[in-house]
C-alpha positions as CSV (number, residue, x, y, z in Angstrom):
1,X,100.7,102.1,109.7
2,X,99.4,105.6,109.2
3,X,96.1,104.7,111.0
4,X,98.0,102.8,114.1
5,X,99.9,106.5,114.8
6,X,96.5,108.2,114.4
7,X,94.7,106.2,116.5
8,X,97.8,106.1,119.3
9,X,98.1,109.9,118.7
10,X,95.1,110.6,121.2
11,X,97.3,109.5,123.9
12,X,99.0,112.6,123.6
13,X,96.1,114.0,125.8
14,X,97.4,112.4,128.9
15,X,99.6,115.6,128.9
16,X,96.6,118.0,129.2
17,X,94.4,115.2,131.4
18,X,97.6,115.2,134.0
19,X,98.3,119.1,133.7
20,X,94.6,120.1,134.3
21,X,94.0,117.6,137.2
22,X,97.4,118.8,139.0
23,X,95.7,122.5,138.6
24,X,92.9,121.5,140.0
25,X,94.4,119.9,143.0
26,X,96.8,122.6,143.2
27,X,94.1,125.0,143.2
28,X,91.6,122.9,145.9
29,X,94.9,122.0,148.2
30,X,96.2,125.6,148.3
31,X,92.5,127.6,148.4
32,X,91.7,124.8,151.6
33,X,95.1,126.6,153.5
34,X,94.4,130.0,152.4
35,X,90.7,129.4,153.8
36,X,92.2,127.4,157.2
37,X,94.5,130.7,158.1
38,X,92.0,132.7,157.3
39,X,89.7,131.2,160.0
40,X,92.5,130.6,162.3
41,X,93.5,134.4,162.4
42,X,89.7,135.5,163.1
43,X,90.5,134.7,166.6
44,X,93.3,137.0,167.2
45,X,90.5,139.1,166.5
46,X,87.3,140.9,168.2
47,X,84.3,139.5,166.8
48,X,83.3,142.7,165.4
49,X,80.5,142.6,162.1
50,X,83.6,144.3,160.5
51,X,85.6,140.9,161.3
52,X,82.7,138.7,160.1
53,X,82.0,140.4,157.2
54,X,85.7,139.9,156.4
55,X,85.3,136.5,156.9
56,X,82.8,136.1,154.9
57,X,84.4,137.9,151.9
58,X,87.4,135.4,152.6
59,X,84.9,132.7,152.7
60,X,83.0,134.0,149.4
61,X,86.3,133.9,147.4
62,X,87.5,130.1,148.7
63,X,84.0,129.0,146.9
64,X,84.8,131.4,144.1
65,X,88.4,129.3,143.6
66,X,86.6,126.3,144.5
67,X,84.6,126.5,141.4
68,X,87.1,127.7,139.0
69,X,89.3,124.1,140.3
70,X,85.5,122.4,139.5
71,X,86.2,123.5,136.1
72,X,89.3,122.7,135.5
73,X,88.5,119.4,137.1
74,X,85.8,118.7,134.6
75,X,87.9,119.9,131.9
76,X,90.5,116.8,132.8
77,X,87.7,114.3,133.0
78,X,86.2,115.7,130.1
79,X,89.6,115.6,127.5
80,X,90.5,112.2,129.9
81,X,86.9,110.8,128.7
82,X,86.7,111.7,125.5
83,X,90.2,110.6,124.4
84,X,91.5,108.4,126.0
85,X,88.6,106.2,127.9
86,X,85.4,106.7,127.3
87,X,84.2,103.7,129.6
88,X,85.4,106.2,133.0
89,X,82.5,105.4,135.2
90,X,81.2,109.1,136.2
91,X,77.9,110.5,137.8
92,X,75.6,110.8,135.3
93,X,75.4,114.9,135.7
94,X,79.3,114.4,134.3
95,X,79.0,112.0,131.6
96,X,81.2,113.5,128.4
97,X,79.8,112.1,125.3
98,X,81.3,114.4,122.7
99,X,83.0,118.2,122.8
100,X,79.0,119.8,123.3
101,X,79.0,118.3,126.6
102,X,82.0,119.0,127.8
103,X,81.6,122.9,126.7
104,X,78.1,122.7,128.4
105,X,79.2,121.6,131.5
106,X,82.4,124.2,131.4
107,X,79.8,127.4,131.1
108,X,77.3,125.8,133.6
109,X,80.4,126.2,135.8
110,X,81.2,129.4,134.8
111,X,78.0,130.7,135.0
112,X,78.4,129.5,138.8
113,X,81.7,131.5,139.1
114,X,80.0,134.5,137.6
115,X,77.1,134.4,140.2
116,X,79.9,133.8,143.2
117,X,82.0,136.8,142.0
118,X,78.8,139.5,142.0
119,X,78.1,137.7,145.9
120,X,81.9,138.9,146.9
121,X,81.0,142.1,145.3
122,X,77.8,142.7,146.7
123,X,79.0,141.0,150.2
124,X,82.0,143.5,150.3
125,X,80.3,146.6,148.8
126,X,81.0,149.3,150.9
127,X,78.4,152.1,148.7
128,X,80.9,154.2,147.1
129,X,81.1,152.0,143.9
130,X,78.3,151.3,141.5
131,X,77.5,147.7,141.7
132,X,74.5,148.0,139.8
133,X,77.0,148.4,136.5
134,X,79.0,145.9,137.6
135,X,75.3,143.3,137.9
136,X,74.2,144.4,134.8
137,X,77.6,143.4,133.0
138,X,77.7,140.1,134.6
139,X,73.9,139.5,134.0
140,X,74.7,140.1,130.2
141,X,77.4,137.8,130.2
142,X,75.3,134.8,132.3
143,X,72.6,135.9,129.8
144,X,75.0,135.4,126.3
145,X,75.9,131.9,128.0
146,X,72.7,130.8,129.1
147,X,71.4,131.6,126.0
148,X,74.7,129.4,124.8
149,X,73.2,126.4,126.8
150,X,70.2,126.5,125.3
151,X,71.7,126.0,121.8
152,X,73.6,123.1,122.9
153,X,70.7,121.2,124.8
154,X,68.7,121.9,121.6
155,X,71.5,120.3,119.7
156,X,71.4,117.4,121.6
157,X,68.1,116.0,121.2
């Protein structure tokens, strides 16, 4: 009896699976609007280089979100997969076979988001700030996880 509860317990993961996947349409949905009225209002404008680079910071930060909701999205397939059904036909680049993969695949994603956030900053750098601080920090980080990555793919063959 104890083993039938344990082995209907990982159902409990649908909570997580469901809560993750309505972030990450929540996230895609509202990030496609903000992007929409963004573009939309350009026109009330001049078409100044101060306008488009605007635009382009606006643009720069809807891929930034769009990569975070990638993340989250994974994370749902990833708990979805690995709990519940492990038969969920995915593209191979997304195929969850334990907990290294699905960490692997979260910091190859984040590493992503890291690169898109120095872009905004670089993109909307107006010269008064010192960016070159702010790239070193963030190529540390990408760095620590890369070197993370490296550990797992060694792990796995």
């Amino acid at each position: 009896m104890l083993r039938r509860i344990l082995a209907s317990s990982r159902y409990i993961m649908i909570l997580p699976v469901i809560a993750t996947f309505l972030g990450s349409l929540a996230l895609i949905v509202y990030e496609t609007v903000v992007l929409f009225v963004t573009a939309l209002s350009i026109q009330d404008r001049s078409l100044t280089p101060k306008s488009v680079k605007i635009f382009a910071v606006g643009v720069v930060e809807a891929v930034d979100v769009f990569l975070i909701a990638i993340a989250v999205y994974i994370i749902s397939i990833g708990v979805y997969s690995l709990f519940v059904d492990d038969k969920l036909p995915l593209p191979a680049w997304l195929e969850i076979d334990n907990l290294e993969d699905l960490k692997g695949n979260l910091v190859s994603v984040v590493i992503a988001v890291l690169a898109v956030l120095f872009l905004r900053e670089a993109v909307a750098w107006d010269g008064t700030s010192d960016i070159a601080a702010f790239g070193v920090a963030l190529a540390l980080v990408v760095a620590a996880l890369a070197f993370f990555l490296t550990k797992i793919n060694a792990r796995r063959k």
